[in-house]
Structure formats: C-alpha cells, structure tokens
N, CA, C and O of each residue as an XYZ file, in Angstrom:
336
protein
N       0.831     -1.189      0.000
C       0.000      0.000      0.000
C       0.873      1.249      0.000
O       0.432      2.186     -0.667
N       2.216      1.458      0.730
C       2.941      2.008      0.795
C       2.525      3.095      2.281
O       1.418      3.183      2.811
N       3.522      3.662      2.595
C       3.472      4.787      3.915
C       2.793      5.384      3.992
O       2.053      5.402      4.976
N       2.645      6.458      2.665
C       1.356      7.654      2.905
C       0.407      7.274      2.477
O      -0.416      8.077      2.916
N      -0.285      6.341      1.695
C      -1.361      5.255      1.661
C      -2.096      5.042      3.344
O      -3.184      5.382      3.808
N      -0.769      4.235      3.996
C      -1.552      3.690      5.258
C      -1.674      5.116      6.212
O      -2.636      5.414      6.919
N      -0.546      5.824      6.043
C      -0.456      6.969      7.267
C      -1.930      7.799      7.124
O      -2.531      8.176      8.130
N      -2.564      8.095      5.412
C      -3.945      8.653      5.259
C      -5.355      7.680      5.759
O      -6.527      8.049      5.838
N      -4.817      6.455      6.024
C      -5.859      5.428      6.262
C      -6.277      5.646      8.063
O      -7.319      5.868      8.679
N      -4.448      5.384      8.533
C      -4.549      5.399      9.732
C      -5.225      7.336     10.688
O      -5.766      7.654     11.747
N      -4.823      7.889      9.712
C      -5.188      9.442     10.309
C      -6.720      9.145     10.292
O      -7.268      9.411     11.362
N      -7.617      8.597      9.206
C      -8.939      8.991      8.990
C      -9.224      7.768     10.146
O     -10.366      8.017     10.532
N      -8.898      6.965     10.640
C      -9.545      6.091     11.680
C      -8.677      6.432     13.258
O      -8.949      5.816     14.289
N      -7.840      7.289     13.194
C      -7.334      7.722     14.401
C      -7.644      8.781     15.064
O      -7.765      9.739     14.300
N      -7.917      9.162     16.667
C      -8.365     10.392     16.817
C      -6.650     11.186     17.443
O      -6.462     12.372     17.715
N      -5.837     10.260     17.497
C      -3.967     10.556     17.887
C      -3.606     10.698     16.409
O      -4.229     10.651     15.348
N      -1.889     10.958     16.915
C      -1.401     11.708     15.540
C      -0.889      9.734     15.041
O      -0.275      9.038     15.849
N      -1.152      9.402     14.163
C      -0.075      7.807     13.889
C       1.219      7.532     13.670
O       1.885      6.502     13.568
N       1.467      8.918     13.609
C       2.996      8.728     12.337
C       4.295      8.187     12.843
O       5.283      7.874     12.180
N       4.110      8.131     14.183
C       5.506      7.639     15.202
C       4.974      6.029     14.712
O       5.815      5.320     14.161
N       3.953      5.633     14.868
C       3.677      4.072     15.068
C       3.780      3.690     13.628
O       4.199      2.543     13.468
N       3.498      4.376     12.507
C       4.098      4.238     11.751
C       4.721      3.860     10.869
O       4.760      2.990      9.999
N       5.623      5.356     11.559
C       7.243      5.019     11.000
C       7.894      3.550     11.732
O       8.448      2.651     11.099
N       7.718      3.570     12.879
C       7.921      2.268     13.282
C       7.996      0.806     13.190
O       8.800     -0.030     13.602
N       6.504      0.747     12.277
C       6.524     -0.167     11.654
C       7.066     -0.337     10.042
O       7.167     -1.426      9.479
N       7.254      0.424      9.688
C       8.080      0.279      8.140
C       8.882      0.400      8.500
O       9.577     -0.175      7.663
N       9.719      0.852      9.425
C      11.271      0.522      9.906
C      11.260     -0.805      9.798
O      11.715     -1.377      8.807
N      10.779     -1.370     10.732
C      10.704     -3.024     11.263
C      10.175     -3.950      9.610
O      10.427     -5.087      9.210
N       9.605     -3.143      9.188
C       9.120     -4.061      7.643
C      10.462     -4.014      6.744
O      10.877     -5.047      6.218
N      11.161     -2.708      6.581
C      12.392     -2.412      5.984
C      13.720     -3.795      6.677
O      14.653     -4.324      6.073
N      13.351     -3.944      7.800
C      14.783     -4.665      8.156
C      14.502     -6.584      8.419
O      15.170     -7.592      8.652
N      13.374     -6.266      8.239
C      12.793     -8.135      7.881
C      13.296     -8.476      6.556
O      13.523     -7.565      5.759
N      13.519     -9.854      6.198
C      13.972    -10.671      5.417
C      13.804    -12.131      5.503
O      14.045    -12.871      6.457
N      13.346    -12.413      4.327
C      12.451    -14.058      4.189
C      13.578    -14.690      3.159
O      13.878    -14.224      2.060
N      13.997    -15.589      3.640
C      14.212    -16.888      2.890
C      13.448    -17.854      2.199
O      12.830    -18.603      2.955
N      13.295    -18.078      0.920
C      12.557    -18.817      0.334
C      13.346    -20.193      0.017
O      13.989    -20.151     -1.032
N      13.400    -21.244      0.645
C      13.741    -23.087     -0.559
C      12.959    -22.508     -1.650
O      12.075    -21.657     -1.746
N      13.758    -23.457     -2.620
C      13.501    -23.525     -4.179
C      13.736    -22.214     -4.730
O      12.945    -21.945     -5.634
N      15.020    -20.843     -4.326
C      14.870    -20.538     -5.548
C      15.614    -20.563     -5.954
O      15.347    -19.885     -6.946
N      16.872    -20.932     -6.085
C      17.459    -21.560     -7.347
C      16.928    -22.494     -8.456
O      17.176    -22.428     -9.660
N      15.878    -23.681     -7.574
C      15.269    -24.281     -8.435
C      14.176    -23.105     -9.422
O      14.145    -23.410    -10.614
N      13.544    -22.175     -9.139
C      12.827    -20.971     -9.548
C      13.826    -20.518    -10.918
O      13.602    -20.585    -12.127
N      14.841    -20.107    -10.255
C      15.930    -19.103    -11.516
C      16.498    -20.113    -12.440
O      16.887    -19.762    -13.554
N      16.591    -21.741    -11.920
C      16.226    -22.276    -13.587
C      15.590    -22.554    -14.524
O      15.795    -22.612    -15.737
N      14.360    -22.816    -13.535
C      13.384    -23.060    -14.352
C      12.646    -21.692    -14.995
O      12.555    -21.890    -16.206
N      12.094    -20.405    -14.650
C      11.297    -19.644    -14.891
C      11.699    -19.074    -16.510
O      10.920    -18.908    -17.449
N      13.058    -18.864    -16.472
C      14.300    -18.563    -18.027
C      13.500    -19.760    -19.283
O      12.844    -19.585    -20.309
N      14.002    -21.021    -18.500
C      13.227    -22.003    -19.433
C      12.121    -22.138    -19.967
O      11.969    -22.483    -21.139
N      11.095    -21.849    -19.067
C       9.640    -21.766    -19.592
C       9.695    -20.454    -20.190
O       8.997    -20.544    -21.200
N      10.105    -19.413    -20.112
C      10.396    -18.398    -20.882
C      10.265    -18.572    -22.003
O       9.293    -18.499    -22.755
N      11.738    -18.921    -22.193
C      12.011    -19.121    -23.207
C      11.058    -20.478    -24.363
O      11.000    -20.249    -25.571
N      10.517    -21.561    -23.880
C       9.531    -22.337    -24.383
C       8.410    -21.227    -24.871
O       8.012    -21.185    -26.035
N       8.065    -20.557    -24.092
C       6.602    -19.599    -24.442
C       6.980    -18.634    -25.888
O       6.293    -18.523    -26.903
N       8.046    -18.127    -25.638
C       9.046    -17.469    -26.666
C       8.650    -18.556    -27.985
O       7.748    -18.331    -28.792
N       9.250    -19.372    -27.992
C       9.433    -20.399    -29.242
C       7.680    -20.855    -29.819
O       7.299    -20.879    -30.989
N       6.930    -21.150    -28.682
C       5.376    -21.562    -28.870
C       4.955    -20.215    -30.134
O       4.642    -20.253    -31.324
N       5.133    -19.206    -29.224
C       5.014    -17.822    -30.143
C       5.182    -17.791    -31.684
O       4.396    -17.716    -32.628
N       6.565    -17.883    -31.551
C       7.206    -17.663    -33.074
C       6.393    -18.738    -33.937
O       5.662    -18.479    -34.893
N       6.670    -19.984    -33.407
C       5.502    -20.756    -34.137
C       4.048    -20.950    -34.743
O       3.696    -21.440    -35.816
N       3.408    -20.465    -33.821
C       2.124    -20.183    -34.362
C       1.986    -18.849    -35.056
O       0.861    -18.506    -35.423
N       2.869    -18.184    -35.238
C       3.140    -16.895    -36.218
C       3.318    -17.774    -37.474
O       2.508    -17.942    -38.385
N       4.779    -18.393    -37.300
C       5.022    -19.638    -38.786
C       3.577    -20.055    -39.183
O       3.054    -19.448    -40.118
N       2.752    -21.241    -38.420
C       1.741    -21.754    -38.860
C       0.947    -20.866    -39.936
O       0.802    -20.921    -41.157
N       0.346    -19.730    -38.552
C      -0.344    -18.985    -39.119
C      -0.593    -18.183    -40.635
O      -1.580    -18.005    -41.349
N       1.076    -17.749    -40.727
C       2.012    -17.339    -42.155
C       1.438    -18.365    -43.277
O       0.702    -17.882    -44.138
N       1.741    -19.790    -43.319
C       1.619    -21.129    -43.807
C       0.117    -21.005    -44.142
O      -0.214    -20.498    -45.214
N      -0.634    -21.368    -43.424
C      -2.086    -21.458    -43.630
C      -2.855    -20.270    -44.531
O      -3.714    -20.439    -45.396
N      -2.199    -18.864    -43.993
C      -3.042    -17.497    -44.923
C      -1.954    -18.227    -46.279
O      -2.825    -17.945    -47.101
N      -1.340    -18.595    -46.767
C      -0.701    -18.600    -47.903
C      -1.514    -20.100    -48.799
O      -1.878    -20.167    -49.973
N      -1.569    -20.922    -47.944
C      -2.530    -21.792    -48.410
C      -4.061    -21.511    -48.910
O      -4.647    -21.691    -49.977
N      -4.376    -21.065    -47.830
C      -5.781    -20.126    -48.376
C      -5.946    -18.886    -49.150
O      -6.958    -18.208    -49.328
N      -4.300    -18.673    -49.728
C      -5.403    -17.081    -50.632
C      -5.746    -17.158    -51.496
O      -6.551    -16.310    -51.881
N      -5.337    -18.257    -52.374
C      -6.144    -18.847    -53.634
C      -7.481    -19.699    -53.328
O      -8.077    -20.166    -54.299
N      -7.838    -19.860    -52.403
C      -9.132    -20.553    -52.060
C     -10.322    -19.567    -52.613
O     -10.361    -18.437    -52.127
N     -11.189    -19.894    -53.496
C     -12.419    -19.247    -53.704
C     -13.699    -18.638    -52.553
O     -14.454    -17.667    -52.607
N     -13.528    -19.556    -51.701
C     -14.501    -19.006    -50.815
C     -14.029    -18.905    -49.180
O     -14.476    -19.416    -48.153
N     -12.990    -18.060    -49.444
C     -12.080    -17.702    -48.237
C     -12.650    -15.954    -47.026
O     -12.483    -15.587    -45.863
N     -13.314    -15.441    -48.248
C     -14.120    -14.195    -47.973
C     -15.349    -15.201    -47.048
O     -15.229    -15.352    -45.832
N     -16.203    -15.665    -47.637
C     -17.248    -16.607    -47.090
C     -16.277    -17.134    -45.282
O     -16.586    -16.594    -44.219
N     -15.365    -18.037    -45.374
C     -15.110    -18.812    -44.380
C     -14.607    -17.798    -43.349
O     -15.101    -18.077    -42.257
N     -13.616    -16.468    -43.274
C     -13.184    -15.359    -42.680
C     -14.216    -14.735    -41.967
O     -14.013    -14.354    -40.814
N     -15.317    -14.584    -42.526
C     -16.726    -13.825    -42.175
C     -17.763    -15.007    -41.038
O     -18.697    -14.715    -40.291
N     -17.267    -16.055    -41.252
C     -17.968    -17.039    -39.945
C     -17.203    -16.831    -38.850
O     -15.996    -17.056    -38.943
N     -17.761    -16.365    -37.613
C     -16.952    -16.422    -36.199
C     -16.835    -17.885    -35.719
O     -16.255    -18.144    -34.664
C-alpha cells in the first residue's frame, strides 16, 4: 500500500497523531527478510519456460504465415473469414 497510503488510512480512523507508530513499523518491515527453498530451483526453471513460451510464439506466427498462404487462392475464403 505504501506509507502515505496507510499513514492517510490510519489518520482517517485515528483520533492521535499515527505517524511515530508508523514510521515504526516500516522501519521493522524495511529490516525483515524471508528466505525462500527452491529458488534456485525458480531461476532455472522460470528462463526455461520463458524461453519455451518465446518459441510456442514464433511458431504459431510460422503456422499462421503457412495457412493465410494456403488459403489465398481458395475461392470461398471471404465466405469462411466472415464465420466467427
């Protein structure tokens, strides 16, 4: 939400000033730190599937390319384009 997000939240539900309690607590949020298992397993894999989604892409561009070239000599291609 960020500081002056909550500090405008906390003023409209406070009848005290908030800003000491706070700052206090985004201090304490600033100096926390989480360890996650698996992410190395994460930073190999996420590149990879990346990169798979990447390639899926380019491909169905190819197909796509392939198929309008097959069909522009088709006679009733206006007709089949116009069906959803």
């Amino acid at each position: 939400a960020g500081k002056a997000k909550v500090m405008r939240f906390a003023r409209s539900k406070s009848t005290r000033d908030p800003s000491r309690l706070i700052d206090e607590i985004f201090e304490a949020l600033s100096q926390q730190s989480v360890s996650v298992s698996g992410t190395a397993a994460v930073e190999l894999v996420i590149p990879t599937l990346a990169l798979n989604i990447k390639t899926l892409k380019a491909q169905r561009v190819e197909v796509a390319e392939q198929v309008e070239k097959l069909l522009a000599n088709y006679p009733l291609l206006e007709v089949l384009m116009s069906i959803p």
